[in-house]
C-alpha beads as a LAMMPS data file, in Angstrom:
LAMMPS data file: protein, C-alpha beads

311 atoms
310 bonds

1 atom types
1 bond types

-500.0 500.0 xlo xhi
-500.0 500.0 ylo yhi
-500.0 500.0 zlo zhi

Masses

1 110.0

Atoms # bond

1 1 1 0.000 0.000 0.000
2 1 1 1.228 3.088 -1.171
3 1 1 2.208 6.117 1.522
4 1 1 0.035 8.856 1.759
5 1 1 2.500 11.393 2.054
6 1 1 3.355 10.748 -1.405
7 1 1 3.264 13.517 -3.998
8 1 1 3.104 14.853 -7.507
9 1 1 6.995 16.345 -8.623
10 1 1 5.362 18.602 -10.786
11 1 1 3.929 20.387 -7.890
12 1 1 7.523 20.768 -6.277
13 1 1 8.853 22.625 -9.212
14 1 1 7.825 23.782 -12.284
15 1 1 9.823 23.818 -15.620
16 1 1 10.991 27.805 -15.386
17 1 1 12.074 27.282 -11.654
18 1 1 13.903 23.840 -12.119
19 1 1 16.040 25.879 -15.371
20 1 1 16.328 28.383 -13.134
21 1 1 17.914 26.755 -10.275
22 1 1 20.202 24.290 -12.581
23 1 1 21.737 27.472 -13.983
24 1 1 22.262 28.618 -10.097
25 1 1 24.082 25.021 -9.302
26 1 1 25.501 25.287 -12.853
27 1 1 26.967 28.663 -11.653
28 1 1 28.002 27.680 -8.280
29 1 1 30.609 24.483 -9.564
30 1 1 31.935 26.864 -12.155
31 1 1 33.028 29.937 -9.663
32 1 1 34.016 26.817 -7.459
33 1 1 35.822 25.760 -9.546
34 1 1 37.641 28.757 -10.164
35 1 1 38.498 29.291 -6.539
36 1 1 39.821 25.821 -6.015
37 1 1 41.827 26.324 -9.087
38 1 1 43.370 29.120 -8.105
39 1 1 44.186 28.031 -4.217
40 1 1 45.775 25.091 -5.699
41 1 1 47.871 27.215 -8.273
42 1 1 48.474 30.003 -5.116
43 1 1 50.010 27.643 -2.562
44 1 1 51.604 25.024 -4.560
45 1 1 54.710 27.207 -4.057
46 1 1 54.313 28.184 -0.624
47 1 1 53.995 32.258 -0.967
48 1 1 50.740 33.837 -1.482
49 1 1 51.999 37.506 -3.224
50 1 1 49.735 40.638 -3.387
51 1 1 48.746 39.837 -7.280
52 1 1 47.694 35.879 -6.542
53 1 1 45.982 36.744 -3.360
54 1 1 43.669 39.392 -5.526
55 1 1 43.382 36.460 -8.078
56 1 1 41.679 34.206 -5.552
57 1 1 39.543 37.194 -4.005
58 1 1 37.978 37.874 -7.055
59 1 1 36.206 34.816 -7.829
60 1 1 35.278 34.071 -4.104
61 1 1 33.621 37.528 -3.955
62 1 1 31.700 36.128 -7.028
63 1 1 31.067 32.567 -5.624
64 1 1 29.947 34.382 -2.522
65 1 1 27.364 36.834 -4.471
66 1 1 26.288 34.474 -6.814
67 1 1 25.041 31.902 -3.281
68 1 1 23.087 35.194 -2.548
69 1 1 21.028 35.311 -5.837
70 1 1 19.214 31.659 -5.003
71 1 1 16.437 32.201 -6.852
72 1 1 14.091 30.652 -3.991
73 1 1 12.018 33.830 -3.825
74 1 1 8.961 32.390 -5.673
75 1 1 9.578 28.545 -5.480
76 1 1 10.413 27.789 -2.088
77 1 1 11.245 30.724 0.956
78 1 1 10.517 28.328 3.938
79 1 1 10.558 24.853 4.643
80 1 1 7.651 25.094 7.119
81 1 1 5.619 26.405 4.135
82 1 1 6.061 23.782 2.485
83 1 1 4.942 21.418 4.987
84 1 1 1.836 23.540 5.165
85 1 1 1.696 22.552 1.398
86 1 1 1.325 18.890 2.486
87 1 1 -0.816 18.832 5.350
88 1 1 -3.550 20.608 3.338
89 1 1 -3.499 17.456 0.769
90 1 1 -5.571 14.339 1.854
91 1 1 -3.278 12.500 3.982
92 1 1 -3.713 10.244 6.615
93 1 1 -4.485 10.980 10.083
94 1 1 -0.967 10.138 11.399
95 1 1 0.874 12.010 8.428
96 1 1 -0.658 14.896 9.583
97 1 1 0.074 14.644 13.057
98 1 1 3.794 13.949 12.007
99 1 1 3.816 17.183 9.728
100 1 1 1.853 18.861 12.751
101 1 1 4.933 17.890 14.761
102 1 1 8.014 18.878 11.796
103 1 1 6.197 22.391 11.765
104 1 1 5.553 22.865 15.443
105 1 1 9.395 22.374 15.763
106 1 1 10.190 24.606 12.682
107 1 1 7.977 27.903 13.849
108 1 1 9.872 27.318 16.981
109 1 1 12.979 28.332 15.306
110 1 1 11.638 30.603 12.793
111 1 1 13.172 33.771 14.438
112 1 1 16.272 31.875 13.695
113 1 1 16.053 31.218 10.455
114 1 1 18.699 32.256 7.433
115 1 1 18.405 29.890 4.774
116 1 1 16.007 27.244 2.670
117 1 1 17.178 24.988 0.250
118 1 1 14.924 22.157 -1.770
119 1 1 16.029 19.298 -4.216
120 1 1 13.865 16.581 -5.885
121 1 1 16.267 13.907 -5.793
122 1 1 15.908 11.067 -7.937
123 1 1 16.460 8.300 -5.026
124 1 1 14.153 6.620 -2.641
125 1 1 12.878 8.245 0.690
126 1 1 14.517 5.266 2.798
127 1 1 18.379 5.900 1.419
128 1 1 18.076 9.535 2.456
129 1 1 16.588 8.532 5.933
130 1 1 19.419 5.655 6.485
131 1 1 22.251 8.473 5.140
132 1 1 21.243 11.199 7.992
133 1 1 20.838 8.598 10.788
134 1 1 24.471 7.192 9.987
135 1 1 26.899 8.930 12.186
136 1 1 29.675 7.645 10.353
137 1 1 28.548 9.310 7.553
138 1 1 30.114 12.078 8.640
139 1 1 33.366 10.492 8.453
140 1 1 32.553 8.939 5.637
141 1 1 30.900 10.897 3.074
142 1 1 31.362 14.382 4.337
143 1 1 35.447 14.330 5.081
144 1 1 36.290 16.746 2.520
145 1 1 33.699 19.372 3.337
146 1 1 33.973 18.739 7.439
147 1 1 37.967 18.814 7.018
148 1 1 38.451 14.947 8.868
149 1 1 35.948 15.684 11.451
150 1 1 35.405 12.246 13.718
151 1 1 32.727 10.672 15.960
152 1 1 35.217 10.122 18.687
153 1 1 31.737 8.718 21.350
154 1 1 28.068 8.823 21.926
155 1 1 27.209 10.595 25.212
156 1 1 23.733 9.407 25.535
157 1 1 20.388 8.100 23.824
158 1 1 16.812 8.779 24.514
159 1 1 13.942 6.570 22.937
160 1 1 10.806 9.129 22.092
161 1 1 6.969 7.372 21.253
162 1 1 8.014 8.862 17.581
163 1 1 11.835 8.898 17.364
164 1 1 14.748 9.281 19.405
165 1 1 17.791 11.473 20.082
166 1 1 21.597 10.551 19.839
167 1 1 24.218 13.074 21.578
168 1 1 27.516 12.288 19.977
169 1 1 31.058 13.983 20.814
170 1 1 33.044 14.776 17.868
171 1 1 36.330 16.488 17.293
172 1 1 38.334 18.396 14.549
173 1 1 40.942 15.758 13.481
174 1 1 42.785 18.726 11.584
175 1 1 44.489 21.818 12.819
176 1 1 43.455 23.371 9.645
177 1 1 40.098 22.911 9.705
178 1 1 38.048 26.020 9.148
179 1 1 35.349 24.764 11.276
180 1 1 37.634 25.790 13.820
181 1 1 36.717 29.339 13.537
182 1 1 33.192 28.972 15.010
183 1 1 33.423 25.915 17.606
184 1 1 35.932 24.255 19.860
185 1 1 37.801 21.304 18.607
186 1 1 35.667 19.032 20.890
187 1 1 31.720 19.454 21.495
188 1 1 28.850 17.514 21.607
189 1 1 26.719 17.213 18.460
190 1 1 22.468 16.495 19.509
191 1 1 20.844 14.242 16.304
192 1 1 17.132 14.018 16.620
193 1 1 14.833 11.774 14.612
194 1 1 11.314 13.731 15.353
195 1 1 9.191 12.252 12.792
196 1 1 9.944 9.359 9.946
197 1 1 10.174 12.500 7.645
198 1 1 11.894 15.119 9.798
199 1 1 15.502 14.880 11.054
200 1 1 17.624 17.404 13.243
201 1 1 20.781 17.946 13.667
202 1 1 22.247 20.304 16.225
203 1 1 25.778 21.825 16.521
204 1 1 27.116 23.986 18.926
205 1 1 29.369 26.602 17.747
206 1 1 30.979 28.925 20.266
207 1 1 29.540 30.495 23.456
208 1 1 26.174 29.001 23.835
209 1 1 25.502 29.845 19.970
210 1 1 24.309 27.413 17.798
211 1 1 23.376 25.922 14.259
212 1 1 20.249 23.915 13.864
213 1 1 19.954 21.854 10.408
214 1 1 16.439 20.278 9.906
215 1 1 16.353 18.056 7.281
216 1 1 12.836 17.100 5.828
217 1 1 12.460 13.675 3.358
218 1 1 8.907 13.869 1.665
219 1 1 8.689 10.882 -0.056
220 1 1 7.223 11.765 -4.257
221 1 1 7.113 7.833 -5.338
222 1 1 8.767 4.664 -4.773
223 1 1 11.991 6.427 -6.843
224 1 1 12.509 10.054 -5.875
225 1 1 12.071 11.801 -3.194
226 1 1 11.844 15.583 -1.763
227 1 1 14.511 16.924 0.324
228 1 1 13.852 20.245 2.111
229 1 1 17.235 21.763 3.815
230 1 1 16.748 24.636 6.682
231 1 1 18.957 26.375 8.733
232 1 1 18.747 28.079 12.140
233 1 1 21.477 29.805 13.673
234 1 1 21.379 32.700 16.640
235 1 1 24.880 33.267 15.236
236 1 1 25.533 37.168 15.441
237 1 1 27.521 39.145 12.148
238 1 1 26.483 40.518 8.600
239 1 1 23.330 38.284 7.735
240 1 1 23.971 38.070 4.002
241 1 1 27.854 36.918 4.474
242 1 1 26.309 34.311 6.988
243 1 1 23.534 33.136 4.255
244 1 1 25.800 33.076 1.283
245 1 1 27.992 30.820 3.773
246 1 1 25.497 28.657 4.852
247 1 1 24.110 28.211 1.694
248 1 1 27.305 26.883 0.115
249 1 1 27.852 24.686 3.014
250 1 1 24.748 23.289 2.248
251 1 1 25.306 22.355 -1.462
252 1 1 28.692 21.743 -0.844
253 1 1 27.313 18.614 1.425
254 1 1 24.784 17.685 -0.645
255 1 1 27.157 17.608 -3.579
256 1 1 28.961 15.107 -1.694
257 1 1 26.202 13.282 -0.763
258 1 1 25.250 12.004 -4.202
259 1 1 27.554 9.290 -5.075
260 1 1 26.804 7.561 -1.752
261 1 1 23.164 8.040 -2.349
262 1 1 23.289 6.236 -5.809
263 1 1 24.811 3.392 -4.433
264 1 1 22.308 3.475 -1.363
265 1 1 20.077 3.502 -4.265
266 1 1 21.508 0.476 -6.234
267 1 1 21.816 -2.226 -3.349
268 1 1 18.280 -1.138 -2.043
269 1 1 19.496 -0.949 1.588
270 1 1 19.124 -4.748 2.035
271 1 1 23.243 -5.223 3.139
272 1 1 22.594 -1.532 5.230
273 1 1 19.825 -2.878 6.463
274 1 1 21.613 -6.049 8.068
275 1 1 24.608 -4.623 8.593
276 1 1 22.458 -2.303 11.026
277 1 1 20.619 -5.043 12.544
278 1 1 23.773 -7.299 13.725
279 1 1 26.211 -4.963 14.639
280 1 1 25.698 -3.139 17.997
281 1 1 27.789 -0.176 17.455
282 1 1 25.781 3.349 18.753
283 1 1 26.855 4.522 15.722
284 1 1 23.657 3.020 14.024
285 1 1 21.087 3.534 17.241
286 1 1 19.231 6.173 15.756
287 1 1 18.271 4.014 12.119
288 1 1 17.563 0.898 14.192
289 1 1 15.386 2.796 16.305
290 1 1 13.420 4.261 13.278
291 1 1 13.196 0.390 11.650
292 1 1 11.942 -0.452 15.051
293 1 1 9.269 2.127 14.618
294 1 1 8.315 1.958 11.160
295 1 1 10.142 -1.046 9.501
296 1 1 6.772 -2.485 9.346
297 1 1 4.245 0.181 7.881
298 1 1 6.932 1.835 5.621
299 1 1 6.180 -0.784 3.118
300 1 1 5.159 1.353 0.557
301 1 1 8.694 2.139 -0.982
302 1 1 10.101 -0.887 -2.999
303 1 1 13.705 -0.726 -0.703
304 1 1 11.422 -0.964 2.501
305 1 1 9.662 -4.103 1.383
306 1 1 13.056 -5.520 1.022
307 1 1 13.775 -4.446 4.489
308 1 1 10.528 -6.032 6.011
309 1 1 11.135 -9.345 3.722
310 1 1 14.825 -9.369 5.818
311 1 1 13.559 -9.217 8.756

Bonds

1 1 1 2
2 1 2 3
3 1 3 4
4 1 4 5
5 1 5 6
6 1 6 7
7 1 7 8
8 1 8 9
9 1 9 10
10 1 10 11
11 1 11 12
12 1 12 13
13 1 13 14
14 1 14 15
15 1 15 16
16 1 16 17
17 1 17 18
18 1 18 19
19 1 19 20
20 1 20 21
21 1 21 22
22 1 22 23
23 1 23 24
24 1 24 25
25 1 25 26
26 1 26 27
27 1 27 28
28 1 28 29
29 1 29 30
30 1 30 31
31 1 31 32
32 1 32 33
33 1 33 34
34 1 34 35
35 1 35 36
36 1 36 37
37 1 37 38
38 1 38 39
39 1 39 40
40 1 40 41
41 1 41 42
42 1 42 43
43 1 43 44
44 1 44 45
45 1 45 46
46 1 46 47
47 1 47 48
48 1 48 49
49 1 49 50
50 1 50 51
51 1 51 52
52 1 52 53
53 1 53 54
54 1 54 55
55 1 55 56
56 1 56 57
57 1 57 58
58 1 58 59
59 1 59 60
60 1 60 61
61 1 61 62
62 1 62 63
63 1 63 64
64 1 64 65
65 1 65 66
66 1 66 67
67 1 67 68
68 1 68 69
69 1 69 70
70 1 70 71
71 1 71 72
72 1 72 73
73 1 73 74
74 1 74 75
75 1 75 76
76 1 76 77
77 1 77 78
78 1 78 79
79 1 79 80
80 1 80 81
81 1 81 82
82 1 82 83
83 1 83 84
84 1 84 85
85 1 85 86
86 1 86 87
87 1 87 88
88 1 88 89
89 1 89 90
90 1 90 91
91 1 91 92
92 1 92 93
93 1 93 94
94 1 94 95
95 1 95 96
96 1 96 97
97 1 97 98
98 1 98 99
99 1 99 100
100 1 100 101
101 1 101 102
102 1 102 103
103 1 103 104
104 1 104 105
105 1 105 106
106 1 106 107
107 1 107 108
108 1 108 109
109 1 109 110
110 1 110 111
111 1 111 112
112 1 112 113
113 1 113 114
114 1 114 115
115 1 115 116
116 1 116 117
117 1 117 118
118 1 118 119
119 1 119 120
120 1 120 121
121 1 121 122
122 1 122 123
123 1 123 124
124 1 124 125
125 1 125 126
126 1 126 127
127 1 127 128
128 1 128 129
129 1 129 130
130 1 130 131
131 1 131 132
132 1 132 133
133 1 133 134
134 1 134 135
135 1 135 136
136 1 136 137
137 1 137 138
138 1 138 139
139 1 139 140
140 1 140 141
141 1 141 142
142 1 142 143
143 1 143 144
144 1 144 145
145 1 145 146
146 1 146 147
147 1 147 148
148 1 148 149
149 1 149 150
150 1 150 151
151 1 151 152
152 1 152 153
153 1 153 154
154 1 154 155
155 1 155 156
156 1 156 157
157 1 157 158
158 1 158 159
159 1 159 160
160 1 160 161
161 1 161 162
162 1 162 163
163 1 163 164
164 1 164 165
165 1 165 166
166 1 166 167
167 1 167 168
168 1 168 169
169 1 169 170
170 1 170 171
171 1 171 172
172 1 172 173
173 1 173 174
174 1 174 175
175 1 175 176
176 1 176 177
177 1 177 178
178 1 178 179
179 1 179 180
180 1 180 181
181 1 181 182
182 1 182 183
183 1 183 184
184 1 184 185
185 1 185 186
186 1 186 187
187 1 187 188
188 1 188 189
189 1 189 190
190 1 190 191
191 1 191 192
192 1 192 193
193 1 193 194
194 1 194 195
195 1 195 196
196 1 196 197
197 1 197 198
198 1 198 199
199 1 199 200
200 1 200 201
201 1 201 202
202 1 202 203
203 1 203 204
204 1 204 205
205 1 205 206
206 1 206 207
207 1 207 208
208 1 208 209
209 1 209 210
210 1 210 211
211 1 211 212
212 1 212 213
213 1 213 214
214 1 214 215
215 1 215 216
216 1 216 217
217 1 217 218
218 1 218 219
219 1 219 220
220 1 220 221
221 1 221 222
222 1 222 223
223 1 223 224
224 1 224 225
225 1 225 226
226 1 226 227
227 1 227 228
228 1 228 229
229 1 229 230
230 1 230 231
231 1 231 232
232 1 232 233
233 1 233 234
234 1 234 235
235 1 235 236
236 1 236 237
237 1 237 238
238 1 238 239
239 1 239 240
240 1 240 241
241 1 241 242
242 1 242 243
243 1 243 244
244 1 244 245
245 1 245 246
246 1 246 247
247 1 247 248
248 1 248 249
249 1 249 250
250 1 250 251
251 1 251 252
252 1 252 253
253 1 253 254
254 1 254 255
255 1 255 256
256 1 256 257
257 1 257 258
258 1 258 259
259 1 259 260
260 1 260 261
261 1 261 262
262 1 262 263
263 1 263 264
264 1 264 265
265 1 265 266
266 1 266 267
267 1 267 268
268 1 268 269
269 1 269 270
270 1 270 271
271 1 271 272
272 1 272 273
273 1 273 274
274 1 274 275
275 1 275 276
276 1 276 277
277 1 277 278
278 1 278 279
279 1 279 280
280 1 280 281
281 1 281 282
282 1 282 283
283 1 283 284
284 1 284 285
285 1 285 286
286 1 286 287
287 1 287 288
288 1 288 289
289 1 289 290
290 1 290 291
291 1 291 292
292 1 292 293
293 1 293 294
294 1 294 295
295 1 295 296
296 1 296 297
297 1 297 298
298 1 298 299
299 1 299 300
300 1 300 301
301 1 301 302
302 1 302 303
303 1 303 304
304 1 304 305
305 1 305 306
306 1 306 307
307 1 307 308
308 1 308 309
309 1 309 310
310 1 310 311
């Protein structure tokens, strides 16, 4: 039986916003390009002179503005919009409450919020779900972008009726990781699962500052899903140098995340799945609670049947 929560892509974007926004991502690689080039080029030698370090300005400036110009104006400005988009459509009674609960949390932070993002990616619901509630993933997938960042313990977990939370130390394996600008080498990281659709992920940064990633998975059909990005942050500076930031951290990550989604997507979970199941490691808590929850009436995705038939 299909999920309720499923929906129509064409209502997620239309033709003139999807050209649009692959001209923006078309954009972003080449200016990223650019500066990578010229970083490489600047301290292959070892000395950055006046000239080369105006060379690699330049295009950063650019990189920088062009993040700004997102056009998400008129196609997406708020992730808790667009779960107001759902929960009008005929769902089921226990969809609703679980959007109820994604937006209750969202309009909490919505004095915090600086940036939306939204992708229709063409991989099931289940392989997004199983990437966020892999800590190693981190590790893993995200090395480049999180400059050798490692999940060095888990603190503590706490079962909810819906989900569950994982706190998790990790630490700044380089000393020249930029992350080290905003937070100490060591903190604890909070990862919530709220809802089977809405994840959380909480970092603290410096002081008692923070930044708050929610991560909605709206499933489309048994193929592709929907996957809204939002960030909070009570971080203080210039707002639009903290956006255009945020926003290429954000497509930065998700960048990375495609290759390990595709192959999420080509073994159908089944080996994750078991892999999960025998080995006790804390690392994988958080996905074996949500099979524990809804391994049985998440049947509607062709990866999740596979699941259930494991079991």
């Amino acid at each position: 039986m299909k999920s309720d929560i499923y929906m129509d892509s064409s209502a997620a974007e239309s033709p003139i916003h999807k050209f649009r926004n692959n001209i923006w991502i078309l954009g972003i690689f080449s200016l990223l390009f650019g500066v990578v080039d010229r970083a490489i080029t600047i301290y292959s030698d070892n000395y950055v002179s006046a000239i080369e370090f105006l060379q690699l300005l330049i295009p950063t400036i650019l990189l920088l503005g062009w993040l700004y110009l997102k056009p998400e104006e008129d196609w997406v400005s708020n992730g808790s919009e667009q779960l107001q988009q759902y929960r009008e459509k005929n769902l089921s009674h226990q969809d609703k409450v679980y959007l109820s609960t994604a937006q209750a949390r969202m309009d909490e932070l919505q004095a915090q919020h600086k940036i939306s993002q939204c992708y229709v990616l063409p991989f099931p619901y289940l392989c997004q779900i199983y990437h966020l509630l892999n800590l190693k993933h981190l590790e893993n997938v995200h090395s480049f972008s999180l400059g050798n960042l490692r999940v060095v313990g888990i603190s503590d977990v706490q079962p909810t009726a819906i989900g569950g939370t994982v706190s998790f130390q990790t630490v700044l394996d380089s000393p020249m990781n930029v992350l080290r600008i905003w937070r100490r080498p060591v903190v604890e990281v909070d990862l919530v699962l709220h809802t089977p659709y809405m994840v959380e992920l909480s970092v603290p940064v410096y002081g008692e500052k923070r930044i708050i990633i929610i991560f909605n998975v709206l499933p489309i059909n048994e193929a592709e899903h929907e996957f809204l990005i939002d960030i909070y942050s009570d971080l203080e500076g210039p707002k639009f140098l903290l956006q255009a930031l945020l926003h290429f951290a954000a497509c930065l990550t998700l960048f990375e995340d495609l290759p390990y989604l595709r192959q999420l997507a080509n073994r159908n979970l089944l080996h994750a799945f078991r892999s999960s199941q025998s080995s006790g490691h804390q690392t994988m808590w958080l996905f074996r609670r949500f099979v524990d929850l809804y391994g049985s009436n998440r049947s509607s995705q062709h990866s999740a049947n596979q699941l259930e038939s494991a079991r």
